[in-house]
N, C-alpha and C positions, 0 to 999 in steps of 0.2 A: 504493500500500500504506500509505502515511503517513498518508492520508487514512481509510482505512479504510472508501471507498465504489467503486465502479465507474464509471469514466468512460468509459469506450469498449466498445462492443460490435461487435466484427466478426464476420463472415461471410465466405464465400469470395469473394464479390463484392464489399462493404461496409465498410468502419468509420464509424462515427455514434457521433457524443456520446451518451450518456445525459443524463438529467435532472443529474444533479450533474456532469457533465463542463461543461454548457451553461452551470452558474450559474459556475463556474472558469474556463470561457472569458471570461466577462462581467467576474468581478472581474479577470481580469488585465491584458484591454484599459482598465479603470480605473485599475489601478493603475498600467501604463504611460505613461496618457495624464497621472497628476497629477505622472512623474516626468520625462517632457519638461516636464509647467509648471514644476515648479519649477527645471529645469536652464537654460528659457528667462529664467524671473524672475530667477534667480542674474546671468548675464550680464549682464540688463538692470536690477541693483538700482543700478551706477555710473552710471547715466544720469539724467541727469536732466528727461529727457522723454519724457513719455503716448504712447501709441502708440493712434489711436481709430480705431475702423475701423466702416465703413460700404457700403451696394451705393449705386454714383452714383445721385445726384438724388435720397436716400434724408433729408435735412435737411432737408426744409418750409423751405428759404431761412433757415435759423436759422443754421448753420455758420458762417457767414463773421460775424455776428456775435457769434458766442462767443468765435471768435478773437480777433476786433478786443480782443474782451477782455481777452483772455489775452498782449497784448501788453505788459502793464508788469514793471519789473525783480523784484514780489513774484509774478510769478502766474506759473503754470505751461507751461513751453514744452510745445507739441503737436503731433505728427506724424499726419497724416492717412493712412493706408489703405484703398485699396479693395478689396471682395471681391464676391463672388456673393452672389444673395438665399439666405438660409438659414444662412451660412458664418460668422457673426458672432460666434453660441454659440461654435463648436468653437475658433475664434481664440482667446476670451478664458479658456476651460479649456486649451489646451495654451500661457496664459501668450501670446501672440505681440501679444495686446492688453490694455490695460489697459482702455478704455472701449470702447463701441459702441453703434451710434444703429440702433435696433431701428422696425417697427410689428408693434404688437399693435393686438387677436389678430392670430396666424398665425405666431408665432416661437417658441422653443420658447426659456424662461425658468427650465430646471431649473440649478440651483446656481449662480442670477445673484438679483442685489439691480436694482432698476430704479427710476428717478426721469421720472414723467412731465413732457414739455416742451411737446408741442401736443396736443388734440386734437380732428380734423378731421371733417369730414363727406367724403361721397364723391361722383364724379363718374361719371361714364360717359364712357369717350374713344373718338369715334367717327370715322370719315372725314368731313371737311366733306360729302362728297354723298351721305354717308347717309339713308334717307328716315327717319330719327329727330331727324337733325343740328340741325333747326331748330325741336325744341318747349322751351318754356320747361324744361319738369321733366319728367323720367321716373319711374317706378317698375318694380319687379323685374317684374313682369306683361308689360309695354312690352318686353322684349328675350327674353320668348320665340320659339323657334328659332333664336336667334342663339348662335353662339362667343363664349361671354363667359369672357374671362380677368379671374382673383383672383387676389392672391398665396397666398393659403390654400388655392386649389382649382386653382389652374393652369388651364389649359385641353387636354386631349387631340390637340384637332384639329390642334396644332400640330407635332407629331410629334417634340416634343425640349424638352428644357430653357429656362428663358427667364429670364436670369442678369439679368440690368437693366432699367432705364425706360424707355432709348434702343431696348432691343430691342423695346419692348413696343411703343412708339411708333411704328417703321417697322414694325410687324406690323400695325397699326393703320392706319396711313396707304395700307397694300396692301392691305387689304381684307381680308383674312386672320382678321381675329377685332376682337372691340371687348372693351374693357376696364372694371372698375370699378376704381379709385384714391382713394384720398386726393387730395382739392380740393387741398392745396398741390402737384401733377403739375401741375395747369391756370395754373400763375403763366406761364412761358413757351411758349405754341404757337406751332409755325408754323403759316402757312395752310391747310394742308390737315388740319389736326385740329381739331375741335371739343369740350369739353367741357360737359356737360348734367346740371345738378342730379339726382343719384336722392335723391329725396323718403323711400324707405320703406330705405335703407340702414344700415347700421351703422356710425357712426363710427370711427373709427381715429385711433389713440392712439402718437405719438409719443414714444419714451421711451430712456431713457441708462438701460444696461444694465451691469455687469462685475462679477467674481464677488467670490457674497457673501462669504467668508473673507477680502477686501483691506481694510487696513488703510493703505494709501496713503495717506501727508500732501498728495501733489502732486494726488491723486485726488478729495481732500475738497474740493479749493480750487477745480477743475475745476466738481465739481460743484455747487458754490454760486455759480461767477460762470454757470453754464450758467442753475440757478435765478433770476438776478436779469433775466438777458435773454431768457426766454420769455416771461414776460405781456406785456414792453413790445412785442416782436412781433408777440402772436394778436389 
């Protein structure tokens, strides 16, 4: 009544939102969600360490040298988190993270600020005794009929979620489906996966993500020694 629109229509069977019930369901799950961040940021304002989260094997082998960085008595202590692919965003809006190591495209970058660190060409990750497994380069043409998993498009055949690299990898190695990745996935195979240049791919873009509104001093410092250790890297 305060509102002075209709939010729910029921029937004998039914209650359904209306159109203005749906837009008030929307802001309040927002509203909720910016008041666990700031209840989580409150708690985590006496700390004095980053909290950056990432899905494994998701840092193009950069991580450990950011770190290394981030070891002297001016720079900023950092806590490492893992999560699922996709899970990165919602960490760093409900406050639980301060940074996170995203690739674009394929992540969704609404109310995040981002600083690109690599970015890669793609591979095709195939079973070594695939009868693909041994041509110099492929193109997108080359792996029609096949189960090909994206992190952007997933793959169906798989019949469920596929939260990591590690899983993508033993899905791959069983035969199960073949993959396109980002080239730094190809730094350590075992034997029985092979990676194969796809020639007509879209690069994929390594990038430090957390939201735009932070104002963080320990954040800025982060993100400038992260900046001075990717070129020396790619």
């Amino acid at each position: 009544r305060r509102l002075g629109v209709t939010l729910l229509t029921r029937t004998s069977r039914s209650v359904e939102l209306t159109g203005p019930g749906q837009v008030l369901l929307a802001e309040g799950r927002r509203i909720l969600t910016a008041l666990d961040a700031a209840a989580n940021r409150t708690r985590r304002a006496a700390e004095p360490t980053l909290v950056l989260a990432l899905k494994p094997g998701g840092d193009a082998g950069l991580l450990a040298k950011i770190l290394a960085r981030c070891s002297g008595e001016a720079t900023p202590d950092v806590r490492v988190r893992f999560c699922g692919v996709g899970e990165q965003r919602s960490m760093l809006l409900r406050g639980e993270a301060d940074v996170a190591l995203l690739h674009l495209p394929g992540e969704d970058t609404a109310g995040l600020a981002t600083q690109t660190l690599l970015v890669d060409r793609k591979i095709v990750l195939l079973p070594s005794t695939h009868p693909l497994a041994d041509r110099p380069a492929l193109r997108r043409a080359d792996l029609a009929g096949e189960d090909v998993f994206t992190w952007t498009d997933g793959c169906p055949s798989t019949g469920g979620p596929i939260r990591d690299t590690a899983q993508v990898g033993q899905l791959v190695a069983l035969g199960q489906l073949i993959a396109v990745l980002p080239a730094s996935f190809a730094d350590h195979l075992p034997p029985e996966l092979t990676a194969v240049p796809l020639t007509d791919g879209a690069t994929s873009t390594l990038a430090l993500a957390w939201p735009e509104e932070s104002r963080s001093r320990s954040l800025a410092a982060f993100l400038l020694l992260a900046a001075e250790v990717a070129p020396a890297a790619t």
